[in-house]
Backbone as JSON Lines, residues from 0, in Angstrom:
{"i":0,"aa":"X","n":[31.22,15.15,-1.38],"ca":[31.12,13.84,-0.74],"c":[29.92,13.08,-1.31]}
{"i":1,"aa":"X","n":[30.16,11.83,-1.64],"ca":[29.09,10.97,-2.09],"c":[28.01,10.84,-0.9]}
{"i":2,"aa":"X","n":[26.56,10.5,-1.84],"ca":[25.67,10.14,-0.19],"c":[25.63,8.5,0.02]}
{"i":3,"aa":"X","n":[25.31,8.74,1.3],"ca":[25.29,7.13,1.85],"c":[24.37,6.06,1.1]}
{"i":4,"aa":"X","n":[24.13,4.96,1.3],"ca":[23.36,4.36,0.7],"c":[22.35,4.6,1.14]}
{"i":5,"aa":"X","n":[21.72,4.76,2.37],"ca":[20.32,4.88,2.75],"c":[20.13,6.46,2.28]}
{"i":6,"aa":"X","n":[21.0,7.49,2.36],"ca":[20.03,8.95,1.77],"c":[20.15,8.84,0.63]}
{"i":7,"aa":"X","n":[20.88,7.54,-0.98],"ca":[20.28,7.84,-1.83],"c":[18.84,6.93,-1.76]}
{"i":8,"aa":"X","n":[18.74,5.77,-0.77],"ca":[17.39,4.59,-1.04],"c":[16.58,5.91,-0.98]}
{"i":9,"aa":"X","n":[16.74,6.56,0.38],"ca":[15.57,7.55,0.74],"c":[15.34,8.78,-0.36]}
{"i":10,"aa":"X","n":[16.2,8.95,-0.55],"ca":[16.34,10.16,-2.08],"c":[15.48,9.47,-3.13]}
{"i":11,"aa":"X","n":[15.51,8.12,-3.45],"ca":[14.41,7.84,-4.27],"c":[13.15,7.56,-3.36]}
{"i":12,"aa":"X","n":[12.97,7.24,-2.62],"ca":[11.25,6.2,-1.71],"c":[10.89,7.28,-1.63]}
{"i":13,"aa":"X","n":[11.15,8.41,-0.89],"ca":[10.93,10.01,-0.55],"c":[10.6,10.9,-1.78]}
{"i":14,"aa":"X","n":[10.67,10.79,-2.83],"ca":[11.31,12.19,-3.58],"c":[10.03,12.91,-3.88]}
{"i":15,"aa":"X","n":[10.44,14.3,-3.51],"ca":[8.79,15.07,-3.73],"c":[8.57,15.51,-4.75]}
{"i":16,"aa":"X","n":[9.37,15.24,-5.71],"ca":[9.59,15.65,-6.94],"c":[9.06,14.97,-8.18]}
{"i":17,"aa":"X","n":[9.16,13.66,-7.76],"ca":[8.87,12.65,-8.75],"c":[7.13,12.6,-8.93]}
{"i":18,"aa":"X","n":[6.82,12.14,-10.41],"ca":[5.45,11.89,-10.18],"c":[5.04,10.84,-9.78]}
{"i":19,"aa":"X","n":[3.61,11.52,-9.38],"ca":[2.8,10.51,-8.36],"c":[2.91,9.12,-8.91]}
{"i":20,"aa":"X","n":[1.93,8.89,-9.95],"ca":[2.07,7.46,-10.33],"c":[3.6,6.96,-10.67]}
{"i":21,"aa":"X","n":[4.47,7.03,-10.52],"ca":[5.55,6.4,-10.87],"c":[6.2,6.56,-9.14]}
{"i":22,"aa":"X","n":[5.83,7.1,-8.4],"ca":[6.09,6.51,-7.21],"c":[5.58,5.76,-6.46]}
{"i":23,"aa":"X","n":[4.13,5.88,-6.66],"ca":[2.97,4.55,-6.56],"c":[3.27,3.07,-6.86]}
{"i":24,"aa":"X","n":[4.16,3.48,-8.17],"ca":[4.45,2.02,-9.08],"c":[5.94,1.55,-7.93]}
{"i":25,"aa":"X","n":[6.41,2.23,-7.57],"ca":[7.79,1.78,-7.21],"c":[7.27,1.27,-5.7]}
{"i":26,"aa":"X","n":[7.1,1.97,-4.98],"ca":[5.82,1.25,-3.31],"c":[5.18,0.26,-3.83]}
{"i":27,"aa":"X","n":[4.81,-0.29,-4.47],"ca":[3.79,-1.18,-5.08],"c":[4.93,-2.24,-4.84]}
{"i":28,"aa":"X","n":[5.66,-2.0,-6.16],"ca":[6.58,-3.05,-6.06],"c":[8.09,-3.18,-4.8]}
{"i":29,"aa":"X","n":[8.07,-2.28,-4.39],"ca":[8.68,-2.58,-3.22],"c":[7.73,-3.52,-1.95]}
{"i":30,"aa":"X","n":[6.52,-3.2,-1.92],"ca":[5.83,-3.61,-1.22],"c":[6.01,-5.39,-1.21]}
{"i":31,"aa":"X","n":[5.8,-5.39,-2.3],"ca":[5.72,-7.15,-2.88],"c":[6.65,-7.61,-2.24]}
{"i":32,"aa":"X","n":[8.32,-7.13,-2.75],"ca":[9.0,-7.65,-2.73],"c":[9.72,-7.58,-1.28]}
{"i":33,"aa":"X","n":[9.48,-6.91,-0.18],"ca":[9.38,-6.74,1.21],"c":[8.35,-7.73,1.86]}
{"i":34,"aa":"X","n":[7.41,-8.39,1.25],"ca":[6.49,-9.38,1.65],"c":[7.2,-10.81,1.45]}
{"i":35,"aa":"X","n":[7.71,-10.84,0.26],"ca":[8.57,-12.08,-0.4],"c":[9.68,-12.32,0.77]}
{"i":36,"aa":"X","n":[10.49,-11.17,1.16],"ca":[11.73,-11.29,1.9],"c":[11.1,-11.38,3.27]}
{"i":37,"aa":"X","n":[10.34,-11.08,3.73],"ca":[9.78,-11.29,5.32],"c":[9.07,-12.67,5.27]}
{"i":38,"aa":"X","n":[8.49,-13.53,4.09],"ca":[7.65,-14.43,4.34],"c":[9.0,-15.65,4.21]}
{"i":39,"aa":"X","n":[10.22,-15.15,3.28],"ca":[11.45,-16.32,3.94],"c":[11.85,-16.24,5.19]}
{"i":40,"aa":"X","n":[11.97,-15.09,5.72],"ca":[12.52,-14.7,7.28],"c":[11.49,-15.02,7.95]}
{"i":41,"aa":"X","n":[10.18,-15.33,7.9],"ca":[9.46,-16.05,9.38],"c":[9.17,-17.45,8.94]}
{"i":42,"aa":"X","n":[9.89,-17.9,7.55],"ca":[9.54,-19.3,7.79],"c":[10.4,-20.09,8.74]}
{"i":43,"aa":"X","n":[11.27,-19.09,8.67],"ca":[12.77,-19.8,10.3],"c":[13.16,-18.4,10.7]}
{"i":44,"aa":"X","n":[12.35,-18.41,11.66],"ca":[12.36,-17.1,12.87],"c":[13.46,-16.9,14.09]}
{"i":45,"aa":"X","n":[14.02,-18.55,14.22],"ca":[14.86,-18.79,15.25],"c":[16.37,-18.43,14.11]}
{"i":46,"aa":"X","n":[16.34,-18.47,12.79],"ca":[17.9,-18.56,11.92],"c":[17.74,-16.67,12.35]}
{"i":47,"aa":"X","n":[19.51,-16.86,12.47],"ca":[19.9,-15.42,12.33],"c":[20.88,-15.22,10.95]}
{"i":48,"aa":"X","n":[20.27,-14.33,9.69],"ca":[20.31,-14.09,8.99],"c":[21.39,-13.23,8.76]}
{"i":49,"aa":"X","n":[22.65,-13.44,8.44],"ca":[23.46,-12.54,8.65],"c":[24.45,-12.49,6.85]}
{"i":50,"aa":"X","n":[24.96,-11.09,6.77],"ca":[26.16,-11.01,5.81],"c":[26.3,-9.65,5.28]}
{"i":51,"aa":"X","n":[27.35,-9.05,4.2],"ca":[27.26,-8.07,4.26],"c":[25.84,-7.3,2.97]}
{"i":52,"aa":"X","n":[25.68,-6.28,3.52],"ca":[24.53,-5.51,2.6],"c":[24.36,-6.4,0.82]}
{"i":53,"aa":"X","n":[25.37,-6.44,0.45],"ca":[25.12,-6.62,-1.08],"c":[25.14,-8.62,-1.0]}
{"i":54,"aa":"X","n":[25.79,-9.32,0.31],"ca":[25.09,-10.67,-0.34],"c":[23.75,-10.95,0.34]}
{"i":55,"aa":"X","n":[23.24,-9.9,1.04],"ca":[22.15,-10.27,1.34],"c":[21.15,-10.29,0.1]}
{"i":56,"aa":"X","n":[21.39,-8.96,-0.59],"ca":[20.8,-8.42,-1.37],"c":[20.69,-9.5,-2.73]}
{"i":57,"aa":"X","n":[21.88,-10.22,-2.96],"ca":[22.01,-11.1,-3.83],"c":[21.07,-12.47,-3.26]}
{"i":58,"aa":"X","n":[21.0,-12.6,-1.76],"ca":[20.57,-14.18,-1.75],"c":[18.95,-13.3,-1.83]}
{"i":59,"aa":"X","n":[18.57,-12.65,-1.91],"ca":[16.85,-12.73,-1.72],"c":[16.54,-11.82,-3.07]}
{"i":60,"aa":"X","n":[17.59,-11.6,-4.21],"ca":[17.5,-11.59,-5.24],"c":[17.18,-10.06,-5.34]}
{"i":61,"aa":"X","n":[17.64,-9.47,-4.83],"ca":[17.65,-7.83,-4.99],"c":[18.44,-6.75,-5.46]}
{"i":62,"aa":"X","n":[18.3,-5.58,-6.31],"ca":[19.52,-4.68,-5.7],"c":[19.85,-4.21,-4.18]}
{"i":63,"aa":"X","n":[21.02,-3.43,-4.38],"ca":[21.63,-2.75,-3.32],"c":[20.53,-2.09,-2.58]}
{"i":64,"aa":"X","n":[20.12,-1.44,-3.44],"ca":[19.66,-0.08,-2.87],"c":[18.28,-0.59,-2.16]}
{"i":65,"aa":"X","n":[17.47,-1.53,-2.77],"ca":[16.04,-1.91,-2.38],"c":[16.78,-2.81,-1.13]}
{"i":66,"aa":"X","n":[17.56,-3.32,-0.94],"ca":[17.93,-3.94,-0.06],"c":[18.38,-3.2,1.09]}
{"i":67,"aa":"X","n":[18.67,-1.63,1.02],"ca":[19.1,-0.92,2.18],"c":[17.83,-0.81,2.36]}
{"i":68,"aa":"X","n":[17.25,-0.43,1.44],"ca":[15.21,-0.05,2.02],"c":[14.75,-0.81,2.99]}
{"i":69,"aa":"X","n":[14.72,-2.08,2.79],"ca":[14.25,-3.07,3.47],"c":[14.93,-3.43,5.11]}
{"i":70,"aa":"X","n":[16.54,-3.04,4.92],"ca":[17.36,-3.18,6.45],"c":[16.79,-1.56,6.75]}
{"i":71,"aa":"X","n":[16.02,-0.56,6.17],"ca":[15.88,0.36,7.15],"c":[14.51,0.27,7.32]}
{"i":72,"aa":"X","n":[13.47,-0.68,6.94],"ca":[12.32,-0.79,7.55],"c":[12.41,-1.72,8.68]}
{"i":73,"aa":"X","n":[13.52,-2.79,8.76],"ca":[13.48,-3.68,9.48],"c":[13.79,-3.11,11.06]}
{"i":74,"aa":"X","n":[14.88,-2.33,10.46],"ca":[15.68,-1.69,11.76],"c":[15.66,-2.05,12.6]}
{"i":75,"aa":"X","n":[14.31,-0.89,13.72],"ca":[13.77,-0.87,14.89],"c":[13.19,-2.06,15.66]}
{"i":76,"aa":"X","n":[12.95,-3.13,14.5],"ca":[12.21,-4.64,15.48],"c":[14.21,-5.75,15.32]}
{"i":77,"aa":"X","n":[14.67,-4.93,15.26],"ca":[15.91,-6.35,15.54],"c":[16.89,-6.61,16.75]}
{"i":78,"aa":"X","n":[17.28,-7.49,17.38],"ca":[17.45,-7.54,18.43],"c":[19.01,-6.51,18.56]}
{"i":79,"aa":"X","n":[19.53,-6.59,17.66],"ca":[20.81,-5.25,17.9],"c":[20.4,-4.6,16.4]}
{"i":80,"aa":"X","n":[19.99,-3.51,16.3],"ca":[20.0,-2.44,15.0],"c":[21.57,-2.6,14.56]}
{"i":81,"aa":"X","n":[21.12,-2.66,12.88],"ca":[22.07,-2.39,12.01],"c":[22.68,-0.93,11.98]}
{"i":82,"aa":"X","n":[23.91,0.01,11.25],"ca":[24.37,1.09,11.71],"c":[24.19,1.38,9.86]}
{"i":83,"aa":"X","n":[23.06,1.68,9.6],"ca":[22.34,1.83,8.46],"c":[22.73,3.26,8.21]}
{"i":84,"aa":"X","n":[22.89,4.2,9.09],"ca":[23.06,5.32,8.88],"c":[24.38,5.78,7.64]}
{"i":85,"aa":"X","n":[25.51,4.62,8.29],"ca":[26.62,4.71,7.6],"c":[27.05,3.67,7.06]}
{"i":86,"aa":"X","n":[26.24,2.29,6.34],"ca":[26.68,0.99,5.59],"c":[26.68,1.08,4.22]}
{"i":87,"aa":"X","n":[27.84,0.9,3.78],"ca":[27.59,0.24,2.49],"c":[27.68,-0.8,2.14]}
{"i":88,"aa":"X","n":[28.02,-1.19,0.91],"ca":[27.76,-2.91,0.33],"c":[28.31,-3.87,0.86]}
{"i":89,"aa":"X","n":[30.03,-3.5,1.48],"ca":[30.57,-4.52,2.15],"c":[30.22,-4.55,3.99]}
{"i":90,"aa":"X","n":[29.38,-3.35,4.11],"ca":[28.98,-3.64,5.86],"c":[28.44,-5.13,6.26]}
{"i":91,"aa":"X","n":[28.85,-5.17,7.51],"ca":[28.27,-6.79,7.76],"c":[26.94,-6.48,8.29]}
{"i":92,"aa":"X","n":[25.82,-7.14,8.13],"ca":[24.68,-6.83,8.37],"c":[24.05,-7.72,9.28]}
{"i":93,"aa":"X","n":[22.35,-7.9,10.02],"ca":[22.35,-8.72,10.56],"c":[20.64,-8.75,10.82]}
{"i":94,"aa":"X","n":[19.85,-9.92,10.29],"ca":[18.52,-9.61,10.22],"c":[17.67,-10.25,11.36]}
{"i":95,"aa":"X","n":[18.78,-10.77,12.58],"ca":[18.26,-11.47,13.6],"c":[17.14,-10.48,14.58]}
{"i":96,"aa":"X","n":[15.92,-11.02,13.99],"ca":[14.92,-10.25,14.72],"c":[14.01,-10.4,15.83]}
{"i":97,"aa":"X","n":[13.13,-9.61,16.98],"ca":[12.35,-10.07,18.08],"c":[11.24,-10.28,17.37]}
{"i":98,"aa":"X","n":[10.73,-11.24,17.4],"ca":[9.38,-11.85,16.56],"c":[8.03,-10.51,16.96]}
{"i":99,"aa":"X","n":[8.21,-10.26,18.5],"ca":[7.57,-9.89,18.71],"c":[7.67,-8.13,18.45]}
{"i":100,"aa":"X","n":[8.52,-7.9,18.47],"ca":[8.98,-6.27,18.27],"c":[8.23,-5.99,16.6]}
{"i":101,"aa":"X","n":[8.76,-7.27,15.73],"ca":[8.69,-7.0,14.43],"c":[6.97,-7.06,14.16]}
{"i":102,"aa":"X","n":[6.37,-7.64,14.95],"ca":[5.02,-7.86,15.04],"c":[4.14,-6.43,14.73]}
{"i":103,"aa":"X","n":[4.83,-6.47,16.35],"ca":[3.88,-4.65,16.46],"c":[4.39,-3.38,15.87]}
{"i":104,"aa":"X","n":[5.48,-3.76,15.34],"ca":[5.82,-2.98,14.45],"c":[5.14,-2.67,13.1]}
{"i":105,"aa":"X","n":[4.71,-3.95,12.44],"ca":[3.77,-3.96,11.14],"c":[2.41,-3.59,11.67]}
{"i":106,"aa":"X","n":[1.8,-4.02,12.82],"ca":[0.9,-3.36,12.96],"c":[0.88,-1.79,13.1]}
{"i":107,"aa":"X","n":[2.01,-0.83,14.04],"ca":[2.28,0.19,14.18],"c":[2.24,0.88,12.14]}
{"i":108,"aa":"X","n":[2.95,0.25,11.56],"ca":[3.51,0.32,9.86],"c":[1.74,0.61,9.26]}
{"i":109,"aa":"X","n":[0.49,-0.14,10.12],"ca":[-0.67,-0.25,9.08],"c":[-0.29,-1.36,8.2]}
{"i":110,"aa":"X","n":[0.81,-2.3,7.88],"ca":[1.14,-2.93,7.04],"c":[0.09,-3.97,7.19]}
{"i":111,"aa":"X","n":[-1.1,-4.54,6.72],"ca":[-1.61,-5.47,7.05],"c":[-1.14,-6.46,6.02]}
{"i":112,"aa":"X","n":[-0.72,-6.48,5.29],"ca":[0.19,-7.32,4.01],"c":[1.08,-8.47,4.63]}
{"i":113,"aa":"X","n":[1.94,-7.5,5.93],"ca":[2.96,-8.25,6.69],"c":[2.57,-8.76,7.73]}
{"i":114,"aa":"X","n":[1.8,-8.16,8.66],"ca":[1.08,-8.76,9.74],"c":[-0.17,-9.86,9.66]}
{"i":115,"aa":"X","n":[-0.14,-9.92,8.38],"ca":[-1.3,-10.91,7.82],"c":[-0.78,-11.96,7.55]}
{"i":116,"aa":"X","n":[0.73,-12.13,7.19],"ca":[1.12,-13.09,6.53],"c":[0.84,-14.84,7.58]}
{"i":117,"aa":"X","n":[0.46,-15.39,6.5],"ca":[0.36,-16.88,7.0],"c":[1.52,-17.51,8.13]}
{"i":118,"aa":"X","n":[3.07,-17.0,7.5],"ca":[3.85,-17.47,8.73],"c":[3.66,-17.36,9.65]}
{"i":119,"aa":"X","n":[2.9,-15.84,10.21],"ca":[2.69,-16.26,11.64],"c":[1.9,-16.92,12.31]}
{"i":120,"aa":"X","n":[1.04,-17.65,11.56],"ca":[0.71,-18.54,12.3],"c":[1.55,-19.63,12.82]}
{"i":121,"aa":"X","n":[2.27,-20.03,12.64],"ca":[3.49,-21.21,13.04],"c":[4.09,-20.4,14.21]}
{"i":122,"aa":"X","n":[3.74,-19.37,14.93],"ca":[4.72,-18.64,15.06],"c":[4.36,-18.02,16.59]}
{"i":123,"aa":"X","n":[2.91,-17.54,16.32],"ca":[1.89,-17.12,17.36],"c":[0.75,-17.54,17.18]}
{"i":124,"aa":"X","n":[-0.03,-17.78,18.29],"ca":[-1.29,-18.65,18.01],"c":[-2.44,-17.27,17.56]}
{"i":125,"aa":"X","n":[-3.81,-17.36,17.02],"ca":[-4.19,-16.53,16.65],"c":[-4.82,-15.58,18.12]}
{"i":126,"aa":"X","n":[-4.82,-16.37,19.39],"ca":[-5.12,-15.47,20.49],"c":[-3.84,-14.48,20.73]}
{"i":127,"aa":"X","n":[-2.59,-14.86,20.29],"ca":[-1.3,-14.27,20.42],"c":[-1.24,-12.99,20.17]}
{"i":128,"aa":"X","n":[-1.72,-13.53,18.41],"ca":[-1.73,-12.39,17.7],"c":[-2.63,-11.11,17.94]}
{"i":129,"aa":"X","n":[-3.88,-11.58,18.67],"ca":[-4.79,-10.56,18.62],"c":[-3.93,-9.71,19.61]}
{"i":130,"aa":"X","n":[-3.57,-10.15,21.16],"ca":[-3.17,-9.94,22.33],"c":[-1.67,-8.6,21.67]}
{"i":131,"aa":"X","n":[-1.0,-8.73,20.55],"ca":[-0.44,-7.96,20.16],"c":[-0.48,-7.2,20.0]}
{"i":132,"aa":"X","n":[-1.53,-7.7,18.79],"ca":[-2.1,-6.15,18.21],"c":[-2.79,-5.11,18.71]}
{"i":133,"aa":"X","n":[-3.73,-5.87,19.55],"ca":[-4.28,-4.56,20.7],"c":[-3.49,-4.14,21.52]}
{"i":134,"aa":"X","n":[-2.05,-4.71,21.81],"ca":[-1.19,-3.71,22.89],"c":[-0.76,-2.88,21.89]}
{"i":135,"aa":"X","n":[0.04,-3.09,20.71],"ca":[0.02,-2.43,19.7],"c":[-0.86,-1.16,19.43]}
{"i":136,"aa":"X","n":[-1.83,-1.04,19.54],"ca":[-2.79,-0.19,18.93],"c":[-3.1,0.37,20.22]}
{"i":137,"aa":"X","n":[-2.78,-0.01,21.47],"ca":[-3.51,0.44,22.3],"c":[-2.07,1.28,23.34]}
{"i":138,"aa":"X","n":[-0.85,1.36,22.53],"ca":[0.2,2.31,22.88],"c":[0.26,3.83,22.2]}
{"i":139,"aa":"X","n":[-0.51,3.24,20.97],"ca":[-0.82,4.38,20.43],"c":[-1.52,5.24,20.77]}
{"i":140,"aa":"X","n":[-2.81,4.8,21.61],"ca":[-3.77,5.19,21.69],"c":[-3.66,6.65,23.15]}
{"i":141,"aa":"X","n":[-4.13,7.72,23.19],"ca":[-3.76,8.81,24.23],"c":[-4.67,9.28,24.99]}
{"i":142,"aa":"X","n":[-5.1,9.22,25.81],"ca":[-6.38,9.05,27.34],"c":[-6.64,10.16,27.67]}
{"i":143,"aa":"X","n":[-7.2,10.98,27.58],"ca":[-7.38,12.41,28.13],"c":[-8.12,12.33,29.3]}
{"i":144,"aa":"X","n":[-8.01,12.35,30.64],"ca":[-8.27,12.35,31.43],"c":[-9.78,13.54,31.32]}
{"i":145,"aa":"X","n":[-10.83,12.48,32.15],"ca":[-11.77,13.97,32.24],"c":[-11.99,14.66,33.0]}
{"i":146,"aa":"X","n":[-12.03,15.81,32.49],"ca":[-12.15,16.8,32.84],"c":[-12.86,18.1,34.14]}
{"i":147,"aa":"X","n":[-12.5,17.41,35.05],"ca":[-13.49,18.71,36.24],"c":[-14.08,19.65,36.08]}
{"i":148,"aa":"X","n":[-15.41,19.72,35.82],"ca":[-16.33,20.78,36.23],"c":[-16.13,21.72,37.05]}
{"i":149,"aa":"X","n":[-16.19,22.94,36.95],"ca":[-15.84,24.33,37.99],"c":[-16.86,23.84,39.41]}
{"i":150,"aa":"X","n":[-17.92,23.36,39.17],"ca":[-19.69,23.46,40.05],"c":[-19.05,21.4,40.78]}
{"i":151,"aa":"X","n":[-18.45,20.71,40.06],"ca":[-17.73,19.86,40.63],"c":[-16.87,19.46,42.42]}
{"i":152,"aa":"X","n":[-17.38,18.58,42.83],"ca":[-16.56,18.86,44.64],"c":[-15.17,18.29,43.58]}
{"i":153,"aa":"X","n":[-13.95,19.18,44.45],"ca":[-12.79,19.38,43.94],"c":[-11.97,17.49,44.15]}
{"i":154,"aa":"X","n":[-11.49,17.13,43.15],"ca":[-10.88,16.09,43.56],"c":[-9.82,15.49,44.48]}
{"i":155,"aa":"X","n":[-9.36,16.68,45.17],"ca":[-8.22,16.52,46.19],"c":[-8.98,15.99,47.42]}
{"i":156,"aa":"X","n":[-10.47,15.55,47.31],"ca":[-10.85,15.25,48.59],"c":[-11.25,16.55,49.7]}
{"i":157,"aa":"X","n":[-11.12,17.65,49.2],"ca":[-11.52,18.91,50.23],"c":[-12.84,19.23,50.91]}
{"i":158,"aa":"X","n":[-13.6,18.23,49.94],"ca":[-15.37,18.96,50.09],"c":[-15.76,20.14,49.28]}
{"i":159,"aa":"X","n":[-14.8,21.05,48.94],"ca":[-15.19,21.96,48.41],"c":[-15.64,22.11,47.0]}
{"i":160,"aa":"X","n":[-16.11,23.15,46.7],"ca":[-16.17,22.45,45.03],"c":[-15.09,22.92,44.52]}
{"i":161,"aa":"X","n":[-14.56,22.42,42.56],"ca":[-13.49,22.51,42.59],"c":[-13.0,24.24,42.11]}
{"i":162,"aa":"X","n":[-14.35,24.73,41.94],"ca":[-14.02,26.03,41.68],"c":[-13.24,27.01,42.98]}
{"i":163,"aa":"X","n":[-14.08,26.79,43.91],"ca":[-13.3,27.42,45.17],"c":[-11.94,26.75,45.5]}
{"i":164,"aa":"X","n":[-11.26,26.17,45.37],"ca":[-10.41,25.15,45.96],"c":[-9.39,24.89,44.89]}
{"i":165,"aa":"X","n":[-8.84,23.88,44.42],"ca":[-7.83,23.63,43.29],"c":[-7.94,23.99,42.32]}
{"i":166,"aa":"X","n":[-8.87,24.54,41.66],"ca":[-9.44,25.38,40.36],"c":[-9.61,26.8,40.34]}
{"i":167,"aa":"X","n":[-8.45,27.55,41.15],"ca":[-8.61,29.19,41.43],"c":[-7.31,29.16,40.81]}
């Protein structure tokens, strides 16, 4: 059985095989060209971008395959996910995205390339943006509650300390 289009994109973006600098070179330039295609898509944030895999790929001047790359980075911020798992060239596709999903998503990504880009300013004001990014960063973020002392009065309210009491 042939592989899908996304396990061969991923068979190349992935490959542990390949050398370093020549996968460097290919992220590099995928990078760019994932900046190019997101900075047309937030200059009209309200257009829903739709067609199948290969004329998308043709209107923003791509191959196939860099073009599945890009619908599987997009994925997770679009208001209905594409079925990427199993599309090929003639799947109908659909790049209608939550401005805001796609937001904290590039921040989640580290992408500061994309989350930097000038469109959003037209888009979100720069208090917006901050207000994002720190919910963003701050979902990530994991609270460890501290910790009770044995010699501690127990926190259930007992009086006792917490060694005698909820800490046996």
């Amino acid at each position: 059985m042939s592989k899908t289009l996304l396990e061969q994109w991923r068979g190349i973006a992935y490959d542990e095989t390949a050398d370093k600098g020549q996968l460097q070179n290919f992220w590099g330039s995928y990078f760019q060209i994932e900046k190019e295609i997101y900075e047309k898509l937030l200059e009209h944030p309200e257009e829903e971008v739709e067609g199948s895999v290969k004329e998308l790929a043709e209107k923003y001047g791509q191959d196939v395959l860099t073009m599945v790359g890009f619908l599987d980075g997009i994925n997770e911020s679009l208001k209905t996910e594409n079925p990427i798992e199993t599309m090929d060239e003639d799947t109908k596709v659909s790049l209608a995205f939550d401005t805001e999903k796609l937001y904290k998503n590039m921040v989640a990504a580290k992408a500061d390339w994309l989350y930097e880009l000038p469109q959003w300013e037209r888009i979100y004001t720069e208090e917006e943006r901050k207000k994002l990014y720190k919910e963003q960063k701050e979902s990530g973020t994991i609270r460890k509650e501290k910790k009770v002392g044995r010699n501690e009065p127990c926190p259930c309210g007992s009086g006792k300390k917490y060694k005698k009491c909820c800490g046996k």
